[in-house]
N, C-alpha and C positions, 0 to 999 in steps of 0.2 A: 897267927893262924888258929882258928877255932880246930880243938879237938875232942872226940869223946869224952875227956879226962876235962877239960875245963868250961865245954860249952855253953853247961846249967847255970855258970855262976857267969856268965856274961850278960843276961837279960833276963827278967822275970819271964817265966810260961805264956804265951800269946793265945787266949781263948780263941779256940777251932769247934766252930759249925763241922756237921757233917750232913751230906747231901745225898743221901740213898744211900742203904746198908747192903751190904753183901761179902762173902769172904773173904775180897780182894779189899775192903775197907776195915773189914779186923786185924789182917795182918799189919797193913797203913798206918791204922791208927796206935796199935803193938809199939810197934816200931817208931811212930812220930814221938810219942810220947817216952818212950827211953832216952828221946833226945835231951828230953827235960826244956826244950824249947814252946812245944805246944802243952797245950789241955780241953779235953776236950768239955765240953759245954750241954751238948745234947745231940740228936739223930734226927733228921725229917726222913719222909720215906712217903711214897703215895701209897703203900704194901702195907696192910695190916700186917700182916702175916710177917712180915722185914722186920717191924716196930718191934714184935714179940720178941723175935732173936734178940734185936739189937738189947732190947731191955734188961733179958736172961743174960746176955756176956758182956753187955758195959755196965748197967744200974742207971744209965744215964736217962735225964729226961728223953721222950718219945714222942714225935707231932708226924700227923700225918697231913694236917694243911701246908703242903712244903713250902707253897708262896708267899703265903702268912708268916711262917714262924722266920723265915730268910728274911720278910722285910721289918721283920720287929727285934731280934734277939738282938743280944748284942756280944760278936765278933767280931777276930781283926784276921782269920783266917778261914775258907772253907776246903774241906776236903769232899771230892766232888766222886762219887762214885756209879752216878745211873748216867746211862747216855740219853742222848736226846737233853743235858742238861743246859742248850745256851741260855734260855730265859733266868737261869739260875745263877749263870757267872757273871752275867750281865749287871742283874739285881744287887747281885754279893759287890760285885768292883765297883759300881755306883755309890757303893757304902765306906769305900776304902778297904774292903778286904782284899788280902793276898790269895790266889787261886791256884789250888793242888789241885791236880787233874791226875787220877787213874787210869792207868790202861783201860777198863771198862768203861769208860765216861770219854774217851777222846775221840769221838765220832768226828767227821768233817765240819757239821755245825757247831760242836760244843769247840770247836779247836780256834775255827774261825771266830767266834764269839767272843772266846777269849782272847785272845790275839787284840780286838778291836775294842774291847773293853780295857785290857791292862794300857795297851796304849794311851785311851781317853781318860782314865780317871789314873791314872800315873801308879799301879799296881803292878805286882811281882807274878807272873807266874811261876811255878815249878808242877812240872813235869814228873811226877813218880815211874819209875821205868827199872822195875826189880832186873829186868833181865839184861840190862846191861854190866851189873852183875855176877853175872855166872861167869861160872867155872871158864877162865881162859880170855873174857871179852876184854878184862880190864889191861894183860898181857899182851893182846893182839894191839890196843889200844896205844898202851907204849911205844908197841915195835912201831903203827903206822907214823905214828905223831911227830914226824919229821916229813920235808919235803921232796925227800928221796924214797919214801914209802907211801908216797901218795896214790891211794890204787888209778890205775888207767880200768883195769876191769874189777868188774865185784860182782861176785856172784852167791845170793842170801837165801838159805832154803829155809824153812818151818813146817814143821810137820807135827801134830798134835790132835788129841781130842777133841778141843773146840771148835768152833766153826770157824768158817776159814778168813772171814771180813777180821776175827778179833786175831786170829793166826799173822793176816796182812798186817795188821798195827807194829807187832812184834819186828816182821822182815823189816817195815818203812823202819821203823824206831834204828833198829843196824845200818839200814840203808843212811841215813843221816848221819848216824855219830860217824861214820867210815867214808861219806863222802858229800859233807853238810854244804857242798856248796855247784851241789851239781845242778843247771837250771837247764832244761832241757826238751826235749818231748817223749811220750811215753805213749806207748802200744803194747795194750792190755787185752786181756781174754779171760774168760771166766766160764767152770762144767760146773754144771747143776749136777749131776747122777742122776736124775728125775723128779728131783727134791726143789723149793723154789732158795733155799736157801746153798750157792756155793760151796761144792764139796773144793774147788781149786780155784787159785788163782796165782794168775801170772803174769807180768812187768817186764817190760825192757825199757829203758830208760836210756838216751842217748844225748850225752849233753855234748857241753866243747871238748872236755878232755879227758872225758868218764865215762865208760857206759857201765851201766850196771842193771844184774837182771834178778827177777823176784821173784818167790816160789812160796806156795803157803797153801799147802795140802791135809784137808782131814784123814788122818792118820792111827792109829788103837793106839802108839807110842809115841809120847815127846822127843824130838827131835832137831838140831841146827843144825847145819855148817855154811859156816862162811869164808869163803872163798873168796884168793882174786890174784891178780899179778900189779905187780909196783917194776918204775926203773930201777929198784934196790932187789930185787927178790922176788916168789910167790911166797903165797902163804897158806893155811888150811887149817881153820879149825872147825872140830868136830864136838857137840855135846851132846850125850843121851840122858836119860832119866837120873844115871848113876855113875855115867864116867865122861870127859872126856878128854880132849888129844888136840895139840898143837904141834902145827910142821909150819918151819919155812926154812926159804934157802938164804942164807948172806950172801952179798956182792962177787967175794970170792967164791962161789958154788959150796961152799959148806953145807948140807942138810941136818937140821934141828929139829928133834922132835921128843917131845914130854908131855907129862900131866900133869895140868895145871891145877893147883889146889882151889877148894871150894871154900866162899865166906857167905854169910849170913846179909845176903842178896838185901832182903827189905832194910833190915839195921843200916845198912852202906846206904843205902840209896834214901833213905830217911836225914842223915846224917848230911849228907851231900846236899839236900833240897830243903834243908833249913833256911839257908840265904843265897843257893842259886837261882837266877833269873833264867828262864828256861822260854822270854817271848820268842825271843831270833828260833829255835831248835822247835817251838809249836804250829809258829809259821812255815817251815818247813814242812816239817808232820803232815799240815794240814792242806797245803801243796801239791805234794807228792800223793796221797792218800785221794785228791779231788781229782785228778790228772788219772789215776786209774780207773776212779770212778767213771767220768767222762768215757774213756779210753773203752771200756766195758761196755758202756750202751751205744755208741755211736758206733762201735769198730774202726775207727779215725785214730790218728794220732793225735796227746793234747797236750800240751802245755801248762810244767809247772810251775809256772809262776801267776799263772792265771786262777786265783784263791776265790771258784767260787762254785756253790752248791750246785751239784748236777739238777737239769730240771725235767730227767728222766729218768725212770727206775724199773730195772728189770722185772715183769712178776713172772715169769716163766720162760724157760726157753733153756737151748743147748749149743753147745760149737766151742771145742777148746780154739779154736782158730777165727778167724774172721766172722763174725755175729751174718747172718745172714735172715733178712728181713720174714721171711715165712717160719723162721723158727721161733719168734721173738712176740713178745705181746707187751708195749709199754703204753705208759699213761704219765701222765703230766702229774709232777710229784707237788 
């Protein structure tokens, strides 16, 4: 078993492309390269203004033709950090590279993309997903991972600064490691505030033997919990900015509840996604995340198994409940 202590010395560095810079690709890259597994090679970015950073905290070459320099460099991995990036994963795995996808970069297309790409040219995805990570997940994670802890309900709040589509990524991400096998239909709803971008959004999800429902609110504070009941027990964990808190019950009625220590979230998840294959968990991802989509512009129920780009997109409109046609203005995406 590959560990910290021995990793560097099992396989030379694998030169890593990176695919749009941002702070979620410095910390990425931080952290790939402690592994002593990657190195990185250079930055594209269509961003002037990205290239500058990137140049000032890596030294690394800087191209802003990102189609260019993807089909000429030469890599055996990309780190993929701007959304909208399928044309990019496509390119890269037509090359034989292996595809690390960021939370920022796993949009529906880019998810989809890859998915169909690591398939055809026989490539590795992984998944970077810091927040499985935190304080408590990896805890809850033990307790579920038997099949007496298999939750029947789940219920995943997110609440934070950012907008609430990158907030969703977060819920789906838990929603999967916690019940990766739930195929189902979904009925979604989504408030603007007056803004064309969703301050809320929310999921219920109802499969064979799971329902599970999804919350992902713009917020001033960071915020989880994740909830649900098993035929072993319930369970409840809470994270804020700076603490948080694990409850469940044992079979016997016993109630447990502590603070679960914190580890260095990207290192772990860097570490983990050296040589995990993350297609099955992307296809997922990219499922679940389409099915809301849908679910959000039609007001319909949709199904997740049905992996494919909505071909309608909200530009305005209100209704935490049922979309209702004179509130709504869409166009053909």
């Amino acid at each position: 078993m590959n560990t910290p202590a021995t990793l560097t010395a099992v396989a030379p560095a694998r030169s890593l492309a990176i695919c749009g810079w941002t702070p979620e690709a410095a910390e990425a890259l931080d952290a790939l390269e402690s592994t002593g597994a990657y190195r990185a090679i250079g930055v594209a970015d269509g961003s002037g203004a990205a290239l500058v950073r990137a140049r000032r905290e890596t030294g690394h070459p800087c191209f802003q033709q990102v189609r260019q320099w993807m089909a000429s460099a030469p890599y055996e991995a990309v780190l993929v950090a701007s959304p909208q990036s399928a044309e990019f994963v496509s390119l890269a795995a037509r090359r034989g590279a292996d595809l690390l996808l960021l939370p920022g970069a796993s949009d529906v297309e880019t998810l989809e993309a890859a998915v169909e790409a690591a398939q055809r040219h026989d490539v590795r995805i992984a998944l970077l997903r810091p927040e499985t990570h935190d304080a408590g997940v990896g805890d809850l994670a033990c307790i579920l991972d038997t099949p007496e802890w298999a939750p029947h309900y789940l219920d995943v709040t997110v609440e934070g600064p950012a907008e609430a589509d990158r907030l969703l990524g977060t819920a789906v991400v838990h929603a999967v490691r916690f019940a990766p096998t739930s195929h189902g239909l979904v009925r979604a709803s989504a408030w603007t505030g007056g803004t064309e971008s969703p301050r809320v959004v929310s999921a219920l999800l109802e499969a064979d033997a799971t329902q599970v429902h999804l919350t992902a609110r713009h917020a001033p504070e960071a915020y989880v919990r994740i909830a649900g009941d098993t035929p072993a027990g319930a369970f409840d964990l809470r994270i804020a900015a700076d603490n948080a808190r694990l409850t469940y019950t044992t079979p016997s009625g016993e109630r447990i509840e502590y603070e679960p220590g914190w580890v260095d979230h990207w290192k772990a998840e860097a570490y983990r996604a050296v040589e995990a294959d993350d297609t099955a968990r992307a296809r997922e991802e990219a499922g679940l995340l389409a099915a809301i989509a849908r679910s959000v512009l039609t007001g319909e129920a949709q199904a997740t198994d049905c992996c494919t780009r909505p071909e309608l997109r909200v530009i305005e409109g209100r209704g935490h409940a049922r979309p209702r046609r004179g509130n709504l203005r869409l166009v053909v995406s």
